[in-house]
DRENLO-820319 format. One record per residue: residue in one letter; x, y, z of N, C-alpha, C in turn. Coordinates in steps of 0.001 Angstrom, whole numbers, plus 500000, padded with zeros to 6 digits. Layout:
! DRENLO-820319
@tinu->A n.c1->X n.c2->Y n.c3->Z ca.c1->X ca.c2->Y ca.c3->Z c.c1->X c.c2->Y c.c3->Z .
...
! end
This chain:
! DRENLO-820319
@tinu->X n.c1->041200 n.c2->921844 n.c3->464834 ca.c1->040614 ca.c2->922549 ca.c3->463722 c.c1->040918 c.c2->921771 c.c3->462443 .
@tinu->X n.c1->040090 n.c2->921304 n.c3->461558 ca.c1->039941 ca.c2->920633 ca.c3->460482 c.c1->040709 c.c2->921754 c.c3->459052 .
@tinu->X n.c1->040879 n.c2->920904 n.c3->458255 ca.c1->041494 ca.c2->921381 ca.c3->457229 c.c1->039857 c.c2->922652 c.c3->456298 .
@tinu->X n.c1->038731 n.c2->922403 n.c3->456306 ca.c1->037884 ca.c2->922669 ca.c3->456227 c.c1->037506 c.c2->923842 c.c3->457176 .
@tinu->X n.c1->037555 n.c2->923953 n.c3->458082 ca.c1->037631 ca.c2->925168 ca.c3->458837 c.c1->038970 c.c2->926573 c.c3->458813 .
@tinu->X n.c1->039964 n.c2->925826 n.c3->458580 ca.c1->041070 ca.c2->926631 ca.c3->458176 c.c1->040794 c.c2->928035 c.c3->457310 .
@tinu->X n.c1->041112 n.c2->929546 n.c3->458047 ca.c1->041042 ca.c2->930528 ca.c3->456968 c.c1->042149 c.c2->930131 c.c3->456315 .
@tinu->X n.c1->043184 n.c2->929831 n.c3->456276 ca.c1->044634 ca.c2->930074 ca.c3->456052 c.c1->044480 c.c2->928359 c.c3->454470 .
@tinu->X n.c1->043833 n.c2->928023 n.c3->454285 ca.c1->043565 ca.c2->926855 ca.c3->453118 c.c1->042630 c.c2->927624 c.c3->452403 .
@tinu->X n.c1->042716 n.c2->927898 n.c3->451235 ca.c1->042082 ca.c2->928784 ca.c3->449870 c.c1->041138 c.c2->927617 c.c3->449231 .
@tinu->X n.c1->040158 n.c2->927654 n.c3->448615 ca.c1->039080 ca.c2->927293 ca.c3->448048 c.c1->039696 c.c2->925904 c.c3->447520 .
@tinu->X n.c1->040776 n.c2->926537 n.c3->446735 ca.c1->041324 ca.c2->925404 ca.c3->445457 c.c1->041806 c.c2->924366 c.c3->446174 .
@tinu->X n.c1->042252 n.c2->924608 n.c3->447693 ca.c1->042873 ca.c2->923418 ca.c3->447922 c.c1->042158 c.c2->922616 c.c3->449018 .
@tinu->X n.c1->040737 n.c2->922746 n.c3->449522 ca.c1->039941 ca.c2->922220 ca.c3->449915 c.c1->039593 c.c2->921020 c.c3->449258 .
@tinu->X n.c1->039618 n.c2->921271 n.c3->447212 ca.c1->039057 ca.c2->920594 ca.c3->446804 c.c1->039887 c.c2->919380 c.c3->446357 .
@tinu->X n.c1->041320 n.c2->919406 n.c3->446592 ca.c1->042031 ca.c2->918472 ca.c3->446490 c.c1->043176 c.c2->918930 c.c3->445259 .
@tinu->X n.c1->042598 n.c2->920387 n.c3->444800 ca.c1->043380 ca.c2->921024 ca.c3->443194 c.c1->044895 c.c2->920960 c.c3->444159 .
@tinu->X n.c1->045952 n.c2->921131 n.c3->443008 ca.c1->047266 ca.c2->921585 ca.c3->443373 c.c1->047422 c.c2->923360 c.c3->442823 .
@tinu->X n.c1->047700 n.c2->924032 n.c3->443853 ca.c1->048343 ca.c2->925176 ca.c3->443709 c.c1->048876 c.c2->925181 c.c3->441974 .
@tinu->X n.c1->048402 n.c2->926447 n.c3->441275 ca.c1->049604 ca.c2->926757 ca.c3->440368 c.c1->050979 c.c2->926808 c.c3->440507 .
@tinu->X n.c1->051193 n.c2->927276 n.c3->441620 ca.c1->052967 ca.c2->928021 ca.c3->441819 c.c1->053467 c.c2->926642 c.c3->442529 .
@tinu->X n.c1->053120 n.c2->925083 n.c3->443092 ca.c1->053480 ca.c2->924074 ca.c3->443505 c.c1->054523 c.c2->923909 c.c3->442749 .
@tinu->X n.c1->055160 n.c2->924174 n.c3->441250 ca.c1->056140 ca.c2->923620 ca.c3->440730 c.c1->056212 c.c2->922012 c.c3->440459 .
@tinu->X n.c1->057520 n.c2->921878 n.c3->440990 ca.c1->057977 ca.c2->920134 ca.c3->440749 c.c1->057381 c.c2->919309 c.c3->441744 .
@tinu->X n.c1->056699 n.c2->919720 n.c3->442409 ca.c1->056033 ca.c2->918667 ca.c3->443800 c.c1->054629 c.c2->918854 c.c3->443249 .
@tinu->X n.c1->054165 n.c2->918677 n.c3->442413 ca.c1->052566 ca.c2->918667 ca.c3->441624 c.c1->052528 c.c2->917227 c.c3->442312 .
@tinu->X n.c1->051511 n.c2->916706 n.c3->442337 ca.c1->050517 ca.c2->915796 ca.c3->442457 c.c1->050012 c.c2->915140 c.c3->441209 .
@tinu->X n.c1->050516 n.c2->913965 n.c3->441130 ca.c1->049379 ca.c2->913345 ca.c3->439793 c.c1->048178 c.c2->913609 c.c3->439877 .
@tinu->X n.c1->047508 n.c2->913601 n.c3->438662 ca.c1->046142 ca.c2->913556 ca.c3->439066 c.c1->045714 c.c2->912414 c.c3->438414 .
@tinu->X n.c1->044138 n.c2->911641 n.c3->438623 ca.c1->043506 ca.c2->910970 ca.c3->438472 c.c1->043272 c.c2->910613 c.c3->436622 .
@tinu->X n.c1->043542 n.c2->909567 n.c3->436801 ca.c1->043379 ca.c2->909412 ca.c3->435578 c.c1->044623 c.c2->908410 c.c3->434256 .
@tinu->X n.c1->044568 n.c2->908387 n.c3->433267 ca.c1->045373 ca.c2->907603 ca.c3->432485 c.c1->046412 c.c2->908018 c.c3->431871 .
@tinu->X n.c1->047772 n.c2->907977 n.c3->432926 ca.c1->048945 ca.c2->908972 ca.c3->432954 c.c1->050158 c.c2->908221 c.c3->433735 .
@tinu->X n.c1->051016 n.c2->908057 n.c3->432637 ca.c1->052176 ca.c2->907494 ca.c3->433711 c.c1->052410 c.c2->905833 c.c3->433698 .
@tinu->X n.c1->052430 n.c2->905209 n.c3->434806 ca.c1->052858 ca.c2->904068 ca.c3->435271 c.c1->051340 c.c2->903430 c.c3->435061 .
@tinu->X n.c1->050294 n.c2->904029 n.c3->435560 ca.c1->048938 ca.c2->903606 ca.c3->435066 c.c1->048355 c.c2->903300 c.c3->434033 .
@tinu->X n.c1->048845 n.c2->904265 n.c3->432724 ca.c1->048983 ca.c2->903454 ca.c3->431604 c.c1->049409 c.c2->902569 c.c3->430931 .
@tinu->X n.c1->050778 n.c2->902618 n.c3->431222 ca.c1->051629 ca.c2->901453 ca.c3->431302 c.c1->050735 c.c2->900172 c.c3->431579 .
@tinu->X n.c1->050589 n.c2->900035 n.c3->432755 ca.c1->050334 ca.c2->898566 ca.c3->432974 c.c1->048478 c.c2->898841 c.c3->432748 .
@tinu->X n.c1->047729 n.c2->899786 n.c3->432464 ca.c1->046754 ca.c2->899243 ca.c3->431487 c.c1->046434 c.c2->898342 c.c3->430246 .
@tinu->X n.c1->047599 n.c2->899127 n.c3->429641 ca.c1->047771 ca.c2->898640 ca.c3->428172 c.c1->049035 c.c2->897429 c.c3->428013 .
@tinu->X n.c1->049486 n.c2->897102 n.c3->429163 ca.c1->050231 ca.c2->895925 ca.c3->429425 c.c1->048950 c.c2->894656 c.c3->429553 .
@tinu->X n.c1->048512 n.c2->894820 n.c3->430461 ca.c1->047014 ca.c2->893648 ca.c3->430403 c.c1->045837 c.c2->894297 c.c3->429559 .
@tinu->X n.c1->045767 n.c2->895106 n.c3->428755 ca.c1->044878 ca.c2->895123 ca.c3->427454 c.c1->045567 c.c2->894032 c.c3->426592 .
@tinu->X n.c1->047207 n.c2->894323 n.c3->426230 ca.c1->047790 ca.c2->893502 ca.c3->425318 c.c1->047576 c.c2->892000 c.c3->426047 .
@tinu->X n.c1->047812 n.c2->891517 n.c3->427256 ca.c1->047940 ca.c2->890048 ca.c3->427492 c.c1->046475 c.c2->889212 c.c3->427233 .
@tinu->X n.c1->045660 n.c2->890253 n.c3->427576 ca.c1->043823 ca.c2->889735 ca.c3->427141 c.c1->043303 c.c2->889774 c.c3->425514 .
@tinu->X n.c1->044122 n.c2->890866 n.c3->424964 ca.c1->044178 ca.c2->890698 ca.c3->423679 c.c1->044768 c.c2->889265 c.c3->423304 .
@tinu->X n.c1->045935 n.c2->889320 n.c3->423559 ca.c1->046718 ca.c2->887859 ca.c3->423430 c.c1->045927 c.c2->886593 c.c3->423694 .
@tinu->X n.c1->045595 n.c2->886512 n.c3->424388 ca.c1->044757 ca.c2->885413 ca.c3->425370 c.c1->043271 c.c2->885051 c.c3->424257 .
@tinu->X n.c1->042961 n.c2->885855 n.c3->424382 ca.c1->041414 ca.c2->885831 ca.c3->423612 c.c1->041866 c.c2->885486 c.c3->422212 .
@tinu->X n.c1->042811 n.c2->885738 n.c3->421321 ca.c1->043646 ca.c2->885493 ca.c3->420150 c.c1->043315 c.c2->884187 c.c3->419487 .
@tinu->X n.c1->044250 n.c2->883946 n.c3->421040 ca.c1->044690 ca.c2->882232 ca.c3->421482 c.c1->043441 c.c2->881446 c.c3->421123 .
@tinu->X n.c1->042512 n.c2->881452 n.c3->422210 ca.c1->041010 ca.c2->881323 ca.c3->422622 c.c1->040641 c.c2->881327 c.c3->420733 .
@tinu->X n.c1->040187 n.c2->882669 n.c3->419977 ca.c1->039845 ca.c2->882465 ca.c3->418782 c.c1->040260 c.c2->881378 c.c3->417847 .
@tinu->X n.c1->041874 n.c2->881138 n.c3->417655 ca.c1->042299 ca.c2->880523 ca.c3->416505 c.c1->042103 c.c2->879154 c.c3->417174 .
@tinu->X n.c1->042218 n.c2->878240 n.c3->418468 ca.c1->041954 ca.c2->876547 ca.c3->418503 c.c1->040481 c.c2->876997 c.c3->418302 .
@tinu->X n.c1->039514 n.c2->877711 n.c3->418470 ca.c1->037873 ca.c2->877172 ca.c3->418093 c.c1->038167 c.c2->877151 c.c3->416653 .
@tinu->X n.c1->038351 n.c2->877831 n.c3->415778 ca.c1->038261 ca.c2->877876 ca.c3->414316 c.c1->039008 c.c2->876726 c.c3->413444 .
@tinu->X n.c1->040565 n.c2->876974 n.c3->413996 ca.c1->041390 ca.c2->876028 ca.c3->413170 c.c1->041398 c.c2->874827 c.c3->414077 .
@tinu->X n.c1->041431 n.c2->873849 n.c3->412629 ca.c1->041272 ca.c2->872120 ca.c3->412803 c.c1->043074 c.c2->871904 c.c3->412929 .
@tinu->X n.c1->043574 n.c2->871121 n.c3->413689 ca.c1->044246 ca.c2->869918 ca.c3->413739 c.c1->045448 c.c2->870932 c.c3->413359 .
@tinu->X n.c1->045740 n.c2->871698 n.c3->414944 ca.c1->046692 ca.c2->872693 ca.c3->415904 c.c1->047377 c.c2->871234 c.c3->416740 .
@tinu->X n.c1->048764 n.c2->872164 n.c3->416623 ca.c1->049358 ca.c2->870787 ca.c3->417688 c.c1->049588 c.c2->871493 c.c3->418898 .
@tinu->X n.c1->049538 n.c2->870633 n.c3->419917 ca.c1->049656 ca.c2->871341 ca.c3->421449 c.c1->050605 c.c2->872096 c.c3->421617 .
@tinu->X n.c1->050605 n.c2->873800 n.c3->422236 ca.c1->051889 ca.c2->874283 ca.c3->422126 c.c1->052618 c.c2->874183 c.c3->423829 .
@tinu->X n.c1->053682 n.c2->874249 n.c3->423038 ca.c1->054577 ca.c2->874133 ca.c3->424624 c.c1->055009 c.c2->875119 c.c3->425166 .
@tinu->X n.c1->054602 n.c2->875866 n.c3->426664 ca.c1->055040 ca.c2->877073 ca.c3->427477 c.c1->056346 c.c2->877404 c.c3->427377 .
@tinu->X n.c1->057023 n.c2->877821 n.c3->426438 ca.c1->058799 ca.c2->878144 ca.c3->427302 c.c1->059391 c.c2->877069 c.c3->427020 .
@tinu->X n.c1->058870 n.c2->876213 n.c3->426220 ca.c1->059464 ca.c2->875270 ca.c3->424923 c.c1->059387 c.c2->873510 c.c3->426360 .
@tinu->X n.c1->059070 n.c2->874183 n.c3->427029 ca.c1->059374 ca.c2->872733 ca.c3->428319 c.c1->057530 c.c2->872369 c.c3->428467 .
@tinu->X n.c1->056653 n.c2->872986 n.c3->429048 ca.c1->055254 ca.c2->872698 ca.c3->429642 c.c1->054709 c.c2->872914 c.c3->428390 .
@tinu->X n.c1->054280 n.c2->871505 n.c3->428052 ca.c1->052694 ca.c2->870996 ca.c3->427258 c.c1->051690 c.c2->871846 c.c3->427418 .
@tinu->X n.c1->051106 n.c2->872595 n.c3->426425 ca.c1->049541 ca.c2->872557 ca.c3->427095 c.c1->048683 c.c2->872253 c.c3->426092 .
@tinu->X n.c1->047171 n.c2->871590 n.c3->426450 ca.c1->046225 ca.c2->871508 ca.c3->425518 c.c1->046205 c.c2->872131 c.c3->424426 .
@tinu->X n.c1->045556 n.c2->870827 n.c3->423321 ca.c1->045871 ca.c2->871545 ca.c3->421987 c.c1->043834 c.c2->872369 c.c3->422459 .
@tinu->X n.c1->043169 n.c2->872787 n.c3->423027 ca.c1->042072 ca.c2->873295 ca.c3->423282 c.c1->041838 c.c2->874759 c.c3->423384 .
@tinu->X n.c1->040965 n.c2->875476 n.c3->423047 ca.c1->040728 ca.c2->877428 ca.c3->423179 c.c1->041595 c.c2->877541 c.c3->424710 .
@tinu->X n.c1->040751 n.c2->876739 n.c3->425720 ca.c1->041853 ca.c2->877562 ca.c3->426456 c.c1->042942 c.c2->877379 c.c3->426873 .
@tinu->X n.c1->043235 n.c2->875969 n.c3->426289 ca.c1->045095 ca.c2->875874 ca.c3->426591 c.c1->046157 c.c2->877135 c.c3->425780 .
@tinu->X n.c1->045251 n.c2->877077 n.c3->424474 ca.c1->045948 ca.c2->878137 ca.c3->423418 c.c1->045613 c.c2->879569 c.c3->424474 .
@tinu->X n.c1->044797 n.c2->879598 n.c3->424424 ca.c1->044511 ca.c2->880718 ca.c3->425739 c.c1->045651 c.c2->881270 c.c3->426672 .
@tinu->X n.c1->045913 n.c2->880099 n.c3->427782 ca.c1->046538 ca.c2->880525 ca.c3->428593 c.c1->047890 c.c2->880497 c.c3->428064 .
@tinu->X n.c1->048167 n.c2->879779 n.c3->426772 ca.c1->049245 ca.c2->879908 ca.c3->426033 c.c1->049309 c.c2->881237 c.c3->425725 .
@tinu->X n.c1->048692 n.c2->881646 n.c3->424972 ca.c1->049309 ca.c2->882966 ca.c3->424145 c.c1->049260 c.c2->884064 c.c3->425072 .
@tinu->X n.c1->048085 n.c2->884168 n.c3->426867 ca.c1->048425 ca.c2->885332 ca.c3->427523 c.c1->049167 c.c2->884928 c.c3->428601 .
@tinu->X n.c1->049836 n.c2->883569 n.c3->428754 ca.c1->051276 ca.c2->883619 ca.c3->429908 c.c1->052555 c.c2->884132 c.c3->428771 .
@tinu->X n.c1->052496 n.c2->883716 n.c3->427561 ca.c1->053658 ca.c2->884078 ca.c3->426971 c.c1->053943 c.c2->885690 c.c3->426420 .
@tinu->X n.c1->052766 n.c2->886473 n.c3->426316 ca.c1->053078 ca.c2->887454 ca.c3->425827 c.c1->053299 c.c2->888178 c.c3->427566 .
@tinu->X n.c1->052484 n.c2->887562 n.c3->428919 ca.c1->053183 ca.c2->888109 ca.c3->430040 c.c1->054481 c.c2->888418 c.c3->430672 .
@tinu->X n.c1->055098 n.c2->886683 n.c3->429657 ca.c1->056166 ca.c2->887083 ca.c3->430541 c.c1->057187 c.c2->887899 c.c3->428987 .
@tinu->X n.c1->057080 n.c2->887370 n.c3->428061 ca.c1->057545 ca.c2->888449 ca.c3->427160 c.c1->058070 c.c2->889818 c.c3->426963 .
@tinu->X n.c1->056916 n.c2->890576 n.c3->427628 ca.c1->056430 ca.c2->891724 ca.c3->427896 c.c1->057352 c.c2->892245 c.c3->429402 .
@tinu->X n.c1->056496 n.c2->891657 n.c3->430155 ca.c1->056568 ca.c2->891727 ca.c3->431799 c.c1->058072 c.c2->891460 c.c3->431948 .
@tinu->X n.c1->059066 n.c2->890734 n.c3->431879 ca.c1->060049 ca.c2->891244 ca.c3->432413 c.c1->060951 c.c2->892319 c.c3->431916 .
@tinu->X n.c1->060918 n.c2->892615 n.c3->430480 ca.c1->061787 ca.c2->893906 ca.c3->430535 c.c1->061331 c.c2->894906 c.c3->430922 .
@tinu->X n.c1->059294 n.c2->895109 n.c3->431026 ca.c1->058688 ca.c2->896167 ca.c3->431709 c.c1->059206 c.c2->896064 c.c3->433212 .
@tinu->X n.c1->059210 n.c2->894812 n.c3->433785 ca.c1->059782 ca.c2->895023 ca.c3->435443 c.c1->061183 c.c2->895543 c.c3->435499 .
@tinu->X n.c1->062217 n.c2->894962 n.c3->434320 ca.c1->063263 ca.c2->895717 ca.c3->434428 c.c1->063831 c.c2->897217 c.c3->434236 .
@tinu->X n.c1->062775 n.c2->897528 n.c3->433268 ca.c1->062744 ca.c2->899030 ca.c3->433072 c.c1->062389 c.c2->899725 c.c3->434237 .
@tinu->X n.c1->061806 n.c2->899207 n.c3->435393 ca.c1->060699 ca.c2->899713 ca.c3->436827 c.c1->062351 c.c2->899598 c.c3->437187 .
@tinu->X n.c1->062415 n.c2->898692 n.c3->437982 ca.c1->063645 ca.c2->898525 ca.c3->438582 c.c1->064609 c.c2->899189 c.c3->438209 .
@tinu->X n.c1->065216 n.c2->899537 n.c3->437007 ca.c1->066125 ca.c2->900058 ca.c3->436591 c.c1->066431 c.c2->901664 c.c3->437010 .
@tinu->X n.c1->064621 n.c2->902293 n.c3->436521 ca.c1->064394 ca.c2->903871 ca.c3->436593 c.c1->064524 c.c2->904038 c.c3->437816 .
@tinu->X n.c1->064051 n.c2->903147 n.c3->439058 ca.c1->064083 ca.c2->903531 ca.c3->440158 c.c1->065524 c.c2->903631 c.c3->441117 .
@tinu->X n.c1->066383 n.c2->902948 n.c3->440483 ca.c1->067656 ca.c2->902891 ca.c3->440412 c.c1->068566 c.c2->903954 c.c3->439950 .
@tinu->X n.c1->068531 n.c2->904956 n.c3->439337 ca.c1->068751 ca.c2->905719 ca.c3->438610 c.c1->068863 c.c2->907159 c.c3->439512 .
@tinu->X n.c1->070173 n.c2->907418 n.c3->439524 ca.c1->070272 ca.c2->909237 ca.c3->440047 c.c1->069753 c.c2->910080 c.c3->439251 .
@tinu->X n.c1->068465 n.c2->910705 n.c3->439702 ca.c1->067629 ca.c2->912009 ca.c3->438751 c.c1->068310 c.c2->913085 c.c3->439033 .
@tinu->X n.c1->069615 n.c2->913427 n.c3->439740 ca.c1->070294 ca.c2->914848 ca.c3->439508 c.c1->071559 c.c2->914625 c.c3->438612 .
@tinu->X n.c1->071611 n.c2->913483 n.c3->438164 ca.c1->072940 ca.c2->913597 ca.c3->436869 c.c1->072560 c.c2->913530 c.c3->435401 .
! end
């Protein structure tokens, strides 16, 4: 017998809703909430960055090549500045966001 045939499953939860009275075991729902936002607006900012990059070598004359992490050269060109300005604001960004992941998940939620 299918979940769909069930008398004993109420309308609301056919449709995938969570119970009112569910409490602390709710279900995310769909949508821009949480960890999902997070890393939305984590690669909004690195494409922002990137495209930045991309803008200022087309416009400005006689940019000197920047260097990745002070060691790797890259083209003084849109998209060297490019992949310049969205690897650096990645990793910028990206590891204290991975450490904050790691960290929370680490973390006793009953103290």
């Amino acid at each position: 017998m299918s979940e769909r045939d069930s008398p004993d499953v109420e309308e609301g939860q056919r449709r995938g809703d969570v119970p009112s009275d569910a409490g602390s075991e709710r279900r995310p729902r769909a949508g821009y909430a949480g960890p999902r936002l997070v890393v939305g607006l984590y690669l909004i900012l690195v494409l922002v960055t990137a495209t930045a990059g991309f803008l200022i070598a087309t416009f400005v004359e006689g940019l000197e090549p920047p260097r990745f992490l002070f060691l790797v050269p890259f083209p003084a060109t849109p998209l060297g500045f490019a992949a310049y300005g969205g690897l650096t604001l990645a990793i910028v960004l990206g590891i204290p966001l991975a450490l904050v992941v790691y960290v929370s998940g680490r973390i006793d939620d009953d103290a």
